[in-house]
C-alpha positions in Angstrom: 27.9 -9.6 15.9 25.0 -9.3 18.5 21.3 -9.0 17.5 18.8 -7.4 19.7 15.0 -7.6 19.0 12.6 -5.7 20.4 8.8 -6.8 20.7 6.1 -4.8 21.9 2.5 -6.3 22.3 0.1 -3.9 22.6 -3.3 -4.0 23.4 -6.4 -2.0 24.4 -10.1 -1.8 25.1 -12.2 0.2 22.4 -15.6 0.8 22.7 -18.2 0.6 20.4 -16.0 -0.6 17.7 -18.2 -2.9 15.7 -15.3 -3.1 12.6 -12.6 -5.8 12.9 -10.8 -4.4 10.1 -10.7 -1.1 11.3 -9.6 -2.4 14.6 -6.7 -3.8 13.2 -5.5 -0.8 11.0 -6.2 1.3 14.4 -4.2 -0.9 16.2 -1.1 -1.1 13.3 -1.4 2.9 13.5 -1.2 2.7 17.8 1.6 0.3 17.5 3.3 2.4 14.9 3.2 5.9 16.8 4.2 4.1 20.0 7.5 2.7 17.9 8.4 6.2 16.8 7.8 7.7 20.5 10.4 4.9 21.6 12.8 6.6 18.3 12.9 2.6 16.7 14.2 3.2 13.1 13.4 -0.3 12.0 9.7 -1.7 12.7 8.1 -5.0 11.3 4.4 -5.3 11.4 2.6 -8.5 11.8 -1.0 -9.0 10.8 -3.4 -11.5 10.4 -6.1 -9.4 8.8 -4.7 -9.7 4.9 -7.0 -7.0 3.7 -5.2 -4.5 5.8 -1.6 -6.1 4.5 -2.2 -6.2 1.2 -3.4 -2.3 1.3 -0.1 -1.1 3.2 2.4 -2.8 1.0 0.8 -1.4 -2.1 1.7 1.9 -3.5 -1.8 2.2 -4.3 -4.3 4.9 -2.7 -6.9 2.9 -0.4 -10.7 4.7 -1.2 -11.9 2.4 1.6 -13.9 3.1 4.9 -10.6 3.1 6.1 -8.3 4.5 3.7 -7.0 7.3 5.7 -6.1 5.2 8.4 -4.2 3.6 6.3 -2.7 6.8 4.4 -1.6 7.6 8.0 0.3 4.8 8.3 2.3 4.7 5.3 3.2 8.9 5.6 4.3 8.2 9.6 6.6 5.4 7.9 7.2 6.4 5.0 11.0 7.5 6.3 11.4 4.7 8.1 12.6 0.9 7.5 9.4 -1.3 7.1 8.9 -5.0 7.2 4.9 -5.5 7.2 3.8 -9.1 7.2 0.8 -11.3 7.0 1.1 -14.0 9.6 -1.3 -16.8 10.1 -4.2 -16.0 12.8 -3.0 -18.9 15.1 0.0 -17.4 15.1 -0.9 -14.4 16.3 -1.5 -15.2 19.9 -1.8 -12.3 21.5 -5.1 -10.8 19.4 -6.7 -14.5 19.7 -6.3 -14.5 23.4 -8.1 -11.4 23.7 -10.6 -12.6 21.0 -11.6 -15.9 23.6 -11.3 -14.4 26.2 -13.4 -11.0 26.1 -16.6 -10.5 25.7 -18.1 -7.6 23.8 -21.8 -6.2 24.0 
């Protein structure tokens, strides 16, 4: 039996975003509507920001600043198979590249 994975990194410039953690669950959301444009039925989600991991995995309503981000997420996967996982910042090289390496005003 053959396996084939699939990885996408995705990144982008926003301006004025002063929120890391918003950041992230903006950039789970882009990654997530991107995966369902490209009709992927399975999707794992890696994060280093555990705030934003621990709220998606729990059945719980989120009453944060960023709760309906986050409410977004869950109802676009909610009929979907969902792996989301909180992976160690130096092991998520592709954010902590762009984290040394550009410089926001």
């Amino acid at each position: 039996m053959q396996y084939w994975i699939n990885t996408i990194d995705l990144s982008k410039r926003v301006d004025n975003m002063t929120c890391p953690i918003t950041a992230e669950a903006l950039a789970a959301l882009d990654a997530i509507k991107l995966a369902q444009q490209l009709a992927y039925q399975r999707l794992c989600i890696k994060g280093d920001a555990a705030d934003i991991i621990f709220a998606l995995n729990s059945r719980n309503a989120n009453l944060s600043k960023i709760g309906h981000i986050l409410d977004e997420i869950k109802k676009l996967t909610s009929s979907q198979e969902v792996e989301i996982l909180q992976v160690k910042r130096t092991r998520n090289n592709v954010a902590y590249y762009f984290i040394k390496e550009w410089v926001f005003v």
